[in-house]
C-alpha positions, 0 to 999 in steps of 0.5 A: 474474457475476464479482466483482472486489476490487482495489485498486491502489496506486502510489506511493512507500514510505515506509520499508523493508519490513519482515517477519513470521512468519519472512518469510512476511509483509512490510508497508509503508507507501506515500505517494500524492498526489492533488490539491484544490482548497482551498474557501476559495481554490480553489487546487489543493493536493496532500494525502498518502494513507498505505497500509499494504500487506501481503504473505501470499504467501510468495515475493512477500513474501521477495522485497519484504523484500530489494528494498523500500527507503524512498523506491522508486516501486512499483505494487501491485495488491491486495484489501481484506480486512476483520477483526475481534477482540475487546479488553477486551469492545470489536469491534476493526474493521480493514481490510487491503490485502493486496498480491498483485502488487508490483512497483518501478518505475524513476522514468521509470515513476513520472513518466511519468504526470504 
């Protein structure tokens, strides 16, 4: 059986990508809504996700860092990837979504599916 990995992300970056290691790595953060139902009213509600994504892939990288601004509707699909170190004798835990395909929408793209 093959295994699969993927995280997909759509939604609108929060602030200019910004990079890492020369500009090998890019990071940042994309805004996702989702509806609720508030438990007390049963009105529908829209709550904010923030996900930090990450791009190793130096061209993929490069290329966010001079294209992704603040407030751009993207689609990214991407993997988790979990690691760990450790600080002061303490297992610090941390999960990455690590961005292999990014690409910026038009805002037709973004709205065609509400």
């Amino acid at each position: 059986m093959r295994s699969t990995n993927l995280f997909i992300v759509r939604g609108y970056v929060g602030a200019d990508a910004k990079g890492f290691d020369g500009g090998k790595v890019t990071k940042f953060s994309v805004a996702t809504n989702r509806g609720r139902n508030d438990r007390q009213t049963g009105e529908k509600k829209e709550a904010t996700d923030w996900v930090t994504l990450t791009i190793l892939n130096e061209k993929i990288a490069r290329w966010a860092l001079e294209n992704i601004k603040k407030g751009d509707p993207i689609y990214a699909e991407c993997r988790v990837a979990e690691r760990s170190y450790q600080k002061d004798g303490q297992t610090v835990y941390i999960t990455d979504i690590i961005a292999n395909v990014v690409d910026r929408l038009s805002p037709s793209q973004q709205a065609g599916d509400q």
